[in-house]
C-alpha positions as CSV (number, residue, x, y, z in Angstrom):
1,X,0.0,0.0,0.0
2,X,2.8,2.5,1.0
3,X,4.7,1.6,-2.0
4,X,1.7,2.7,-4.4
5,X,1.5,5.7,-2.8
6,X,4.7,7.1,-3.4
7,X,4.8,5.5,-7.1
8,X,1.8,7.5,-7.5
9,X,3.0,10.7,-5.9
10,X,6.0,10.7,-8.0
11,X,4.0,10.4,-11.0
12,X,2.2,13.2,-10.4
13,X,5.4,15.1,-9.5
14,X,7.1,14.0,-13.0
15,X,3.3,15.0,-14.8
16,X,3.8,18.5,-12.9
17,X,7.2,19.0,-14.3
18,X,6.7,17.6,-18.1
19,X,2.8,18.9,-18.3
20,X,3.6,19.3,-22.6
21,X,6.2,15.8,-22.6
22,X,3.3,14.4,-21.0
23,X,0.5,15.4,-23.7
24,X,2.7,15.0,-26.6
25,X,3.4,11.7,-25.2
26,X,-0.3,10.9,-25.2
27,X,-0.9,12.2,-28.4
28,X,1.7,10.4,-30.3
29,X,0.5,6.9,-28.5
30,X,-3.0,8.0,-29.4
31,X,-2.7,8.6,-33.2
32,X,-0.5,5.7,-33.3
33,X,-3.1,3.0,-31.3
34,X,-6.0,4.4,-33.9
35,X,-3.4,4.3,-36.9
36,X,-3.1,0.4,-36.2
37,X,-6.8,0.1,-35.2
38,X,-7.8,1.9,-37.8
39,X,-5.6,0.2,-40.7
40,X,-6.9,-3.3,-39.4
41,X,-10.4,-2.0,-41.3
42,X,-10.2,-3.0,-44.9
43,X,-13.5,-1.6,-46.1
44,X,-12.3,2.1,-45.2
45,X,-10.1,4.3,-47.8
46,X,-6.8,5.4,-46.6
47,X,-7.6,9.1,-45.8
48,X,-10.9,8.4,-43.6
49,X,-8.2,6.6,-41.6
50,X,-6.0,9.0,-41.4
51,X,-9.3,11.6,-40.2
52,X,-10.6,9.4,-38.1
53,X,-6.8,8.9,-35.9
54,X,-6.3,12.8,-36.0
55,X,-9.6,12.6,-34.6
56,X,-9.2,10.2,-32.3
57,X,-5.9,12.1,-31.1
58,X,-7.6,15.3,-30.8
59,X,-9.9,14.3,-28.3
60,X,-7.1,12.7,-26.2
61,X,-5.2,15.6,-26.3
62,X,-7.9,17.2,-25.1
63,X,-9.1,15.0,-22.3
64,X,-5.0,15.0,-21.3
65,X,-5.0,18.6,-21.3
66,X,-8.1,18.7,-18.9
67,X,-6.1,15.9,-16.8
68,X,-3.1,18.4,-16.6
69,X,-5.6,20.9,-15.6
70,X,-6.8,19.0,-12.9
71,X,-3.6,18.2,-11.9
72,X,-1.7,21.2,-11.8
73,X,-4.9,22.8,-10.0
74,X,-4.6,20.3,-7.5
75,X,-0.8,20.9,-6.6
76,X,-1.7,24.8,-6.2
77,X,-4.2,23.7,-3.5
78,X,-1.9,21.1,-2.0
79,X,1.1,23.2,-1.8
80,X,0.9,24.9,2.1
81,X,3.6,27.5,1.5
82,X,2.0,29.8,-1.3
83,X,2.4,30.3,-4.8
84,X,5.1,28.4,-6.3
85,X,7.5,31.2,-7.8
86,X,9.9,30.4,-10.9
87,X,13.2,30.6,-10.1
88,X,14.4,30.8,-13.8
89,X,13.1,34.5,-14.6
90,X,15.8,35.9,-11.7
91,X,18.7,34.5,-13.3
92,X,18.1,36.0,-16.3
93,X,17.4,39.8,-15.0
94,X,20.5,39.4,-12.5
95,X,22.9,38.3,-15.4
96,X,21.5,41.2,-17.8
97,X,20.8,44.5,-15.2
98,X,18.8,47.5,-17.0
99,X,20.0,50.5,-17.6
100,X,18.4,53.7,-15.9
């Protein structure tokens, strides 16, 4: 039981860092799985195939982006010390200062 839990909370820790690996990721495996359904039709032409993967793909992107949604939603609630800030931006403006 314990070890579940922590696969499952670093899952959602990897998801919170690769949010767009994580929807291309779907996306490719969804146009690919409906590709190979898809082809294993003979009475369809080639090019309602390919319409009905992109289609198929779509609305998994879509239903992945909700998922990242929820996800990333939830870790805002979750986290106790406030916003989580970016510490990337602050590199940059210390390296290049303005000018006054």
């Amino acid at each position: 039981m314990a070890d579940s839990s922590i696969s499952l909370e670093s899952m959602r820790k990897w998801v919170v860092e690769h949010k767009l690996r994580t929807v291309g990721c779907l996306w490719l495996s969804g146009i690919g799985s409906s590709i190979a359904y898809n082809w294993s039709r003979p009475s369809m032409k080639t090019s309602v195939k390919i319409i009905h993967a992109r289609l198929h793909a779509q609305a998994l992107t879509l239903a992945a982006l909700a998922g990242a949604a929820v996800v990333e939603y939830y870790d805002h609630q979750s986290t106790k010390s406030g916003p989580v800030v970016n510490k990337y931006p602050n590199q940059f403006l210390a390296a290049h200062p303005q000018k006054d």
